[in-house]
mmCIF file of the N, C-alpha and C atoms, coordinates in Angstrom:
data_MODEL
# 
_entry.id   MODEL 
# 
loop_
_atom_site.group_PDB 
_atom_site.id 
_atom_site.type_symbol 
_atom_site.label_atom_id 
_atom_site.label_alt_id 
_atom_site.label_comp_id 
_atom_site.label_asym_id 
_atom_site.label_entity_id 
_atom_site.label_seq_id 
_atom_site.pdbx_PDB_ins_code 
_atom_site.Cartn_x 
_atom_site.Cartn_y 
_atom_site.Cartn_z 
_atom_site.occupancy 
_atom_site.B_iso_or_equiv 
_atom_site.pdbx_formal_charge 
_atom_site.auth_seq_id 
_atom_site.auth_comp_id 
_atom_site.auth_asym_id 
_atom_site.auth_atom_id 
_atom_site.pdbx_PDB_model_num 
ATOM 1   N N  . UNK A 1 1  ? -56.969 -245.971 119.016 1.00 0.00 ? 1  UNK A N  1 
ATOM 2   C CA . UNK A 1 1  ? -55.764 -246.726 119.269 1.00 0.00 ? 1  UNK A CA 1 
ATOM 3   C C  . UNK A 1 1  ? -55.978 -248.157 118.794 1.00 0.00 ? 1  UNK A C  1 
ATOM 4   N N  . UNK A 1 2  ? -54.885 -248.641 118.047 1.00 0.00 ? 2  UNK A N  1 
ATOM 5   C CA . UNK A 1 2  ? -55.172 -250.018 117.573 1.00 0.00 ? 2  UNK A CA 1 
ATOM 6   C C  . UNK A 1 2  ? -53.921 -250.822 118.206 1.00 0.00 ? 2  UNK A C  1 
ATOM 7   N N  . UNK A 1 3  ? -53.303 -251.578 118.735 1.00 0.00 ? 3  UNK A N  1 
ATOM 8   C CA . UNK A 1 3  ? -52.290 -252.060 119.274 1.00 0.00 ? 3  UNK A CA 1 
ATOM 9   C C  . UNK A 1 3  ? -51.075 -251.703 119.414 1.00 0.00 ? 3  UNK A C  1 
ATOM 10  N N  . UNK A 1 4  ? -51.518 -250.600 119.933 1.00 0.00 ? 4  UNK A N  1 
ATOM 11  C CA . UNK A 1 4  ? -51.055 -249.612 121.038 1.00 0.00 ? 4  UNK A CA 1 
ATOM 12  C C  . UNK A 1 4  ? -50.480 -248.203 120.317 1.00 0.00 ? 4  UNK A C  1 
ATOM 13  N N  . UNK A 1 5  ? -51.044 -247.872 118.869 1.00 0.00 ? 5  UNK A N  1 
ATOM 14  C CA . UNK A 1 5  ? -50.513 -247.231 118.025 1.00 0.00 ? 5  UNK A CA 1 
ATOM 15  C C  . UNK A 1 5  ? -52.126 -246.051 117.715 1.00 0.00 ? 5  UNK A C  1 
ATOM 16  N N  . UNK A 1 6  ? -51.477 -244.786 117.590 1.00 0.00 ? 6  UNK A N  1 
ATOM 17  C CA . UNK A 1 6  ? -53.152 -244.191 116.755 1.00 0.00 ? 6  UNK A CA 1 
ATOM 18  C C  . UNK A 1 6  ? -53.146 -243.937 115.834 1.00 0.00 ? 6  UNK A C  1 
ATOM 19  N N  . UNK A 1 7  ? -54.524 -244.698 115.770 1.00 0.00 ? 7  UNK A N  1 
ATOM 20  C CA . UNK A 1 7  ? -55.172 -245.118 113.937 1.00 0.00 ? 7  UNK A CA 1 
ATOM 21  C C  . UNK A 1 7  ? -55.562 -243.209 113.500 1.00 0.00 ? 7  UNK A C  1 
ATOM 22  N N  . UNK A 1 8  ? -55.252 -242.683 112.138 1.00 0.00 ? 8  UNK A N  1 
ATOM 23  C CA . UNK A 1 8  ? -55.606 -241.535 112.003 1.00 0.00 ? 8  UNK A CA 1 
ATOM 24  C C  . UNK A 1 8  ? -56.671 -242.369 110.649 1.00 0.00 ? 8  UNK A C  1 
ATOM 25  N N  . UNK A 1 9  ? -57.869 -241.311 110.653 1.00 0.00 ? 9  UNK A N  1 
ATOM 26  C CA . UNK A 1 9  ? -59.075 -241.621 109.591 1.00 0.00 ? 9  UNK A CA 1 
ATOM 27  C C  . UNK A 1 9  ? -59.549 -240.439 108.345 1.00 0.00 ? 9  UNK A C  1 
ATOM 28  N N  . UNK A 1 10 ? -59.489 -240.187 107.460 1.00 0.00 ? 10 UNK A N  1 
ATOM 29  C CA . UNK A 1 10 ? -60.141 -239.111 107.046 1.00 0.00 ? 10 UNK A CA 1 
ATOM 30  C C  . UNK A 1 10 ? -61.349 -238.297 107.917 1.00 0.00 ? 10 UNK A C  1 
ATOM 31  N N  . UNK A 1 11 ? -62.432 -239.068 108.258 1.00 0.00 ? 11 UNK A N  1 
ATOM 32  C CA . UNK A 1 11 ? -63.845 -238.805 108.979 1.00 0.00 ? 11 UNK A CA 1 
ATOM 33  C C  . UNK A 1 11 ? -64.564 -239.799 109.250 1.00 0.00 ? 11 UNK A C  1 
ATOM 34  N N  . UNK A 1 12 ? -65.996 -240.011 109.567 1.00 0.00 ? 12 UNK A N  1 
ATOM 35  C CA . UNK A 1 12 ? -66.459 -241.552 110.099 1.00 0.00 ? 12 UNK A CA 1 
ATOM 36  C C  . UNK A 1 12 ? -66.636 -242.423 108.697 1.00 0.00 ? 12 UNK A C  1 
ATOM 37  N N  . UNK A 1 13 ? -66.397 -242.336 107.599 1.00 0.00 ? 13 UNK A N  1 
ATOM 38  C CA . UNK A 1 13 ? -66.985 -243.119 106.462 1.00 0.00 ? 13 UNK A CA 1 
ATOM 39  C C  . UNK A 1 13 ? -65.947 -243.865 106.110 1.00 0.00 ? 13 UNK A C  1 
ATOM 40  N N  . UNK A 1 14 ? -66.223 -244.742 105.154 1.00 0.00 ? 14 UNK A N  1 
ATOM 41  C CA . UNK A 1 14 ? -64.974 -245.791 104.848 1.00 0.00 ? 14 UNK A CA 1 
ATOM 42  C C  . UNK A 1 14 ? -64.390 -244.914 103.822 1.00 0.00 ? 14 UNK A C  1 
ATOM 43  N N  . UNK A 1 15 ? -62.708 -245.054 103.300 1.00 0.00 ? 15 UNK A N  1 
ATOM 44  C CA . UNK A 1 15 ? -62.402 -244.623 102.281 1.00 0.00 ? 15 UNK A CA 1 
ATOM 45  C C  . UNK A 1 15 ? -63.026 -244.955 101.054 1.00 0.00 ? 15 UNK A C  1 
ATOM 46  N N  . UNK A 1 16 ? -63.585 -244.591 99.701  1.00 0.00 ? 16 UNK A N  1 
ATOM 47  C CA . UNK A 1 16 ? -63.959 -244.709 98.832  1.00 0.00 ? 16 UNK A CA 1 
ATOM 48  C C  . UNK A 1 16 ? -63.785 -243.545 97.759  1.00 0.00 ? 16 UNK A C  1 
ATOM 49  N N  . UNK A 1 17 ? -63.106 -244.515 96.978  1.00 0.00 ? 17 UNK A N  1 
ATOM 50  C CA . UNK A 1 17 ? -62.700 -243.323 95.794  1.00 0.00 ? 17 UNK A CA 1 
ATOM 51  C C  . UNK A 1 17 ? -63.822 -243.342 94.753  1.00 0.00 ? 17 UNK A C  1 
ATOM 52  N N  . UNK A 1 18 ? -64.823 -244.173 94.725  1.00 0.00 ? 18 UNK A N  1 
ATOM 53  C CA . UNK A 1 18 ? -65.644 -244.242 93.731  1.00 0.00 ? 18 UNK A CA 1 
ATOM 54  C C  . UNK A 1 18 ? -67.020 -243.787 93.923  1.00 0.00 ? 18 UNK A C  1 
ATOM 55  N N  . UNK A 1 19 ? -66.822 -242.430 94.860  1.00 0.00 ? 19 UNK A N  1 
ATOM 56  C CA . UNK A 1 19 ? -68.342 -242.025 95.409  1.00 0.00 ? 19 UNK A CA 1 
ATOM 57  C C  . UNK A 1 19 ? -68.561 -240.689 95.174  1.00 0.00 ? 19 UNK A C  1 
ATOM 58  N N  . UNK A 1 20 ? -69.309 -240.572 94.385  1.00 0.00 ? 20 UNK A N  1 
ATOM 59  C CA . UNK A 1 20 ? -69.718 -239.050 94.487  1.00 0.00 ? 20 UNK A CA 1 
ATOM 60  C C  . UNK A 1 20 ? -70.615 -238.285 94.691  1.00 0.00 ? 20 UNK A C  1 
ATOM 61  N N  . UNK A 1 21 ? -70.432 -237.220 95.424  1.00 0.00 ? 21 UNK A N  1 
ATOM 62  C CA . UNK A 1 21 ? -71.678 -236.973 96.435  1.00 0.00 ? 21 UNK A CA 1 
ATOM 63  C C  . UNK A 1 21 ? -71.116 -235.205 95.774  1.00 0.00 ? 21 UNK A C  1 
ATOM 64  N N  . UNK A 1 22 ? -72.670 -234.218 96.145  1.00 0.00 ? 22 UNK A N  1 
ATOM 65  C CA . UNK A 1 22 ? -73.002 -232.845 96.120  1.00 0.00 ? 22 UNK A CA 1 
ATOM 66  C C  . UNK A 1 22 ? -74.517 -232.742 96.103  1.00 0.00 ? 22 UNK A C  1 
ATOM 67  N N  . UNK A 1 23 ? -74.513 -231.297 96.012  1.00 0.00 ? 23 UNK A N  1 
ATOM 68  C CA . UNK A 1 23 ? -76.064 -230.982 96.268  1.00 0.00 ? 23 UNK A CA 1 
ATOM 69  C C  . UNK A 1 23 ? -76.154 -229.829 95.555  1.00 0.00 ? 23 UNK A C  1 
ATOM 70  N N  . UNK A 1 24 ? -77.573 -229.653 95.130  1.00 0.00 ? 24 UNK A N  1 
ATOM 71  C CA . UNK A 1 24 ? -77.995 -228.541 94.433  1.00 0.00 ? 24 UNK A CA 1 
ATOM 72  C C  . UNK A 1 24 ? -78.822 -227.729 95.261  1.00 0.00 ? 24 UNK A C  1 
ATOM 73  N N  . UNK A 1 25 ? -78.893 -226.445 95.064  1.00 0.00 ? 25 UNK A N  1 
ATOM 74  C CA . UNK A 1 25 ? -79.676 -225.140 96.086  1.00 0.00 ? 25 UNK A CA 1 
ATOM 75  C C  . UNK A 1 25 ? -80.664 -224.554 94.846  1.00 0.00 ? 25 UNK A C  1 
ATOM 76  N N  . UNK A 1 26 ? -81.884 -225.177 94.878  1.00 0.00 ? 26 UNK A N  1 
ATOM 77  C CA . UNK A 1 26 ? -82.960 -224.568 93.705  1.00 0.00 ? 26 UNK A CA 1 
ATOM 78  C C  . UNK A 1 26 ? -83.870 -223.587 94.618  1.00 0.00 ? 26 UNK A C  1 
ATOM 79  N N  . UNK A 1 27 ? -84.463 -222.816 93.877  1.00 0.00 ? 27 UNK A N  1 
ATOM 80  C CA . UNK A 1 27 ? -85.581 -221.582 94.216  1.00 0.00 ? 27 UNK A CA 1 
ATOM 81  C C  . UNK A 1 27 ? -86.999 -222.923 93.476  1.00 0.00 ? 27 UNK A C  1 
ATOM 82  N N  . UNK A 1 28 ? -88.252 -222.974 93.918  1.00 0.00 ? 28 UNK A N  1 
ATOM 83  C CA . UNK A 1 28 ? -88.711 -223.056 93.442  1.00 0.00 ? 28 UNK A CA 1 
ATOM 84  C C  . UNK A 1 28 ? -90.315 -222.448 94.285  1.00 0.00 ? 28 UNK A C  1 
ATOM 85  N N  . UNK A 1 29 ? -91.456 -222.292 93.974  1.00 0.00 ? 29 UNK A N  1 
ATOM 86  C CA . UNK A 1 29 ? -92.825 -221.909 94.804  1.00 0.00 ? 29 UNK A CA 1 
ATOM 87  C C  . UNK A 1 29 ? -93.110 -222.739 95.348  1.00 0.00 ? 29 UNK A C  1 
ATOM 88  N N  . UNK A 1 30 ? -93.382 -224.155 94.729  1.00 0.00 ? 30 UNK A N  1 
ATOM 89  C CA . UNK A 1 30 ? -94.246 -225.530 95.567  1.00 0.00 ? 30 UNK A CA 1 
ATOM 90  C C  . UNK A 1 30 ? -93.239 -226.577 95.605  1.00 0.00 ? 30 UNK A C  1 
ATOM 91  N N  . UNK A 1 31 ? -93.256 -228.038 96.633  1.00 0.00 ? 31 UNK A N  1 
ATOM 92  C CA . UNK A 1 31 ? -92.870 -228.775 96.431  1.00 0.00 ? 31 UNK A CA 1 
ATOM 93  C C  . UNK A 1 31 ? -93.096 -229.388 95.241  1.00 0.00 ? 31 UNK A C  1 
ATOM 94  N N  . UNK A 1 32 ? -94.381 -229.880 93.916  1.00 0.00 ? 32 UNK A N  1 
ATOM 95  C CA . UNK A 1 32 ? -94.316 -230.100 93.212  1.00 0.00 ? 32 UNK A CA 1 
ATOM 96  C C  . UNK A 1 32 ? -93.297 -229.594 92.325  1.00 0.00 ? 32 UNK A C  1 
ATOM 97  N N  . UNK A 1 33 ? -93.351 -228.454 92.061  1.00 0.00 ? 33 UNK A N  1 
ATOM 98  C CA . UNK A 1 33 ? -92.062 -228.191 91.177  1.00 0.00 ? 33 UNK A CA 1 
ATOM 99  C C  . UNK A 1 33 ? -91.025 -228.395 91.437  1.00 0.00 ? 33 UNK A C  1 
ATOM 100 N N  . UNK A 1 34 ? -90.727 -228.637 92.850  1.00 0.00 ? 34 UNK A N  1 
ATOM 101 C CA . UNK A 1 34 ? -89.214 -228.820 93.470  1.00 0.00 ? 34 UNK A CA 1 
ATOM 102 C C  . UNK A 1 34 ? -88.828 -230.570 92.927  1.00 0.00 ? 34 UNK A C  1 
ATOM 103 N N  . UNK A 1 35 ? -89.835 -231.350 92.694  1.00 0.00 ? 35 UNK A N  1 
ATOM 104 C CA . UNK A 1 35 ? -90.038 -233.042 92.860  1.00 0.00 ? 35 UNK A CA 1 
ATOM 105 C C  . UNK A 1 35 ? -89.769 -233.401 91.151  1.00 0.00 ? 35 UNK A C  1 
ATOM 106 N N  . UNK A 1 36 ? -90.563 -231.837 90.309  1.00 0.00 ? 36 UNK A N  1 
ATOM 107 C CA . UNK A 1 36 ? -90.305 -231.853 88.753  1.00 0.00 ? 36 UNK A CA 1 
ATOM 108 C C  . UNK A 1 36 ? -88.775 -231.409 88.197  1.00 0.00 ? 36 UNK A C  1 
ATOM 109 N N  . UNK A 1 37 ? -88.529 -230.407 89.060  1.00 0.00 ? 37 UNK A N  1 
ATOM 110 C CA . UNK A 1 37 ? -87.061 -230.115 89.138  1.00 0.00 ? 37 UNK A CA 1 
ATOM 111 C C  . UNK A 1 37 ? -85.925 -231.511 88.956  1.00 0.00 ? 37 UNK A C  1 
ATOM 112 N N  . UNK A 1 38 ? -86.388 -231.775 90.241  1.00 0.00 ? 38 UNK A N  1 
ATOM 113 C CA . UNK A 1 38 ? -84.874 -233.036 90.530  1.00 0.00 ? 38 UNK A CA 1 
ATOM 114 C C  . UNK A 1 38 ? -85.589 -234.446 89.839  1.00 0.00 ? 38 UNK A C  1 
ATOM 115 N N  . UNK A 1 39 ? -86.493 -234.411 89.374  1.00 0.00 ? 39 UNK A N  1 
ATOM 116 C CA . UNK A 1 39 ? -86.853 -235.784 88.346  1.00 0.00 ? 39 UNK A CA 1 
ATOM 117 C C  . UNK A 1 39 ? -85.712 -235.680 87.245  1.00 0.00 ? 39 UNK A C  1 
ATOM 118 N N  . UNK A 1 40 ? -85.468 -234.521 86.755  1.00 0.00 ? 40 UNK A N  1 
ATOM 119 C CA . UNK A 1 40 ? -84.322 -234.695 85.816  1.00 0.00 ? 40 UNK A CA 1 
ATOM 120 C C  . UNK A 1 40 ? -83.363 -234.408 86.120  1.00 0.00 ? 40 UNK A C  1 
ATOM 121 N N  . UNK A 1 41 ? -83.010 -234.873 87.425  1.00 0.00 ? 41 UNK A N  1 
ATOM 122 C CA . UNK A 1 41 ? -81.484 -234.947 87.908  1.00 0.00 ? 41 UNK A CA 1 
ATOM 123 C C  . UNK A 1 41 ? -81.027 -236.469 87.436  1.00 0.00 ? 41 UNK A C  1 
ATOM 124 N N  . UNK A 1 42 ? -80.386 -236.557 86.586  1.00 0.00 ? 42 UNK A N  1 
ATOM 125 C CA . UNK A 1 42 ? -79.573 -238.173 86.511  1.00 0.00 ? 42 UNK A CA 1 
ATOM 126 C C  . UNK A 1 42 ? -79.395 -239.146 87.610  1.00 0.00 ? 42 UNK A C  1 
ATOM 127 N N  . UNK A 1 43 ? -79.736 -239.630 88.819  1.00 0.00 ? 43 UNK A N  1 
ATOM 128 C CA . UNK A 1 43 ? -78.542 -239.970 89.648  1.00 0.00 ? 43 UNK A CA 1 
ATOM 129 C C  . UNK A 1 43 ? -79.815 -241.155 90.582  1.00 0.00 ? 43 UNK A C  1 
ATOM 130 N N  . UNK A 1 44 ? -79.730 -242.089 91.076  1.00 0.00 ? 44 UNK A N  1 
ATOM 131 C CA . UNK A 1 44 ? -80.345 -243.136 91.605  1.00 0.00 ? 44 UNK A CA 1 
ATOM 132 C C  . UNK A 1 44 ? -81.128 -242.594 92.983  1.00 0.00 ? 44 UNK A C  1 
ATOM 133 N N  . UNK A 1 45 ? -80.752 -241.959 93.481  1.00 0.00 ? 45 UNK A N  1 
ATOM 134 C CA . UNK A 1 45 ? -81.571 -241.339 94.547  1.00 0.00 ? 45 UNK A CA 1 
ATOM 135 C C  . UNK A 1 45 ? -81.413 -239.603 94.506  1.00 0.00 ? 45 UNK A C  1 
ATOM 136 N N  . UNK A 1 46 ? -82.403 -239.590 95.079  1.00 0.00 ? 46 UNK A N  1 
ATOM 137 C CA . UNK A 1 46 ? -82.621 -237.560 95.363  1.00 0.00 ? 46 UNK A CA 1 
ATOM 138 C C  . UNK A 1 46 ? -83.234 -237.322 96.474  1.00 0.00 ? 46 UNK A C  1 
ATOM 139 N N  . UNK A 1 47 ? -82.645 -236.615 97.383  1.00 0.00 ? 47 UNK A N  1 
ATOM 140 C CA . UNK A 1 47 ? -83.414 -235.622 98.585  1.00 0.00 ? 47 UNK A CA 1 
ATOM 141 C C  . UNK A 1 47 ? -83.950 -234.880 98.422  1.00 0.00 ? 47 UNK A C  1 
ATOM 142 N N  . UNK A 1 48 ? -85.267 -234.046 98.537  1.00 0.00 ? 48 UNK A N  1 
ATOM 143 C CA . UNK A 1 48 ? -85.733 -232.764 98.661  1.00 0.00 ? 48 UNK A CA 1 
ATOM 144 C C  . UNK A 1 48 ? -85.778 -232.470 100.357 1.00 0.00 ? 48 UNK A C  1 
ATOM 145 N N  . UNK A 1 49 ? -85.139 -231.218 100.840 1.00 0.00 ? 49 UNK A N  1 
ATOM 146 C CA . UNK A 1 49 ? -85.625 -230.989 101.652 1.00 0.00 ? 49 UNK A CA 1 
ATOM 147 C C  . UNK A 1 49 ? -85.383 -229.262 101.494 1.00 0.00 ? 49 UNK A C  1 
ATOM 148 N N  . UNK A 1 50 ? -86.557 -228.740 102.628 1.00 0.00 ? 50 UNK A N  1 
ATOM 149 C CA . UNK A 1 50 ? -86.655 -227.526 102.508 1.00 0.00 ? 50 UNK A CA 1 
ATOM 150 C C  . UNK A 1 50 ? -85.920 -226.799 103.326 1.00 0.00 ? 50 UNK A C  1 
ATOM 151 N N  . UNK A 1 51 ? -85.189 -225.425 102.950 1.00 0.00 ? 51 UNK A N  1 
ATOM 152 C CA . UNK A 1 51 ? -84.897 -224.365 104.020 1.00 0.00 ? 51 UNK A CA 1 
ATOM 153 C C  . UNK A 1 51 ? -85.413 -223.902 104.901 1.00 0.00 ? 51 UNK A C  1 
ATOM 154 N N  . UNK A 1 52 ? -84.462 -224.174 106.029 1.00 0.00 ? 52 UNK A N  1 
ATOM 155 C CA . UNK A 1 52 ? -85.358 -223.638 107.499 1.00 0.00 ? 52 UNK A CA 1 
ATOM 156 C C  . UNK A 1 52 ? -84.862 -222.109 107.613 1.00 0.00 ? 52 UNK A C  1 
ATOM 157 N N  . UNK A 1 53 ? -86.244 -221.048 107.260 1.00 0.00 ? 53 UNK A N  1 
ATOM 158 C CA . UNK A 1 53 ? -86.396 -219.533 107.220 1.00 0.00 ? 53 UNK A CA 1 
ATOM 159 C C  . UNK A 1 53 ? -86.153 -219.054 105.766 1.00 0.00 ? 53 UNK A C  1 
ATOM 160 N N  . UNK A 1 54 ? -86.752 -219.904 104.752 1.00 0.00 ? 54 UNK A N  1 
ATOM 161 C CA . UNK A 1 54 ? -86.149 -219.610 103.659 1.00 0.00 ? 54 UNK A CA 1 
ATOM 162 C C  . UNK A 1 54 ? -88.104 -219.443 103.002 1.00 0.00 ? 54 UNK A C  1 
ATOM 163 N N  . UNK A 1 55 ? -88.820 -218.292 102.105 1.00 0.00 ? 55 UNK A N  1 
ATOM 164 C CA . UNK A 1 55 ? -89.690 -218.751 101.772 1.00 0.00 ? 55 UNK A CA 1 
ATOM 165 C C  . UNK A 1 55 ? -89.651 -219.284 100.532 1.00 0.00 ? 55 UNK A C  1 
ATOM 166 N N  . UNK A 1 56 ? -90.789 -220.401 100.357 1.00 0.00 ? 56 UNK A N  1 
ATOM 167 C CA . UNK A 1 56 ? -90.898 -221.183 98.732  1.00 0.00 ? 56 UNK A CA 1 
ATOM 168 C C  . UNK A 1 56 ? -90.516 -222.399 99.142  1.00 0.00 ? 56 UNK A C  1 
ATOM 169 N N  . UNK A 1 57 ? -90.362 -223.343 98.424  1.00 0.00 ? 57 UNK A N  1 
ATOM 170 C CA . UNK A 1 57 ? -90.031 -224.362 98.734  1.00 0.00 ? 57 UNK A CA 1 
ATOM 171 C C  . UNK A 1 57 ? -88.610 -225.125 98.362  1.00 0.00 ? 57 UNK A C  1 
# 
């Protein structure tokens, strides 16, 4: 409620049209290869994280 009216939001983030976000789902055996993988992803930052009940990395 903002003075005395309700505010509607997309979700908790600010609007931004200039953001783009996704993720990739790779198979790989070791984290090394997973780290050689996304080195040649284009993009200023990268996550690796692993599947929980998934084997490989």
């Amino acid at each position: 409620m903002r003075d005395g009216e309700a505010v509607l939001t997309d979700g908790p983030y600010i609007e931004g049209t200039e953001i783009a976000n996704g993720f990739y789902v790779i198979t790989t055996d070791d984290r090394d290869s997973a780290i050689r993988l996304a080195s040649q992803i284009p993009a200023s930052a990268v996550q690796l994280r692993q599947l929980t009940g998934v084997s490989g990395f």
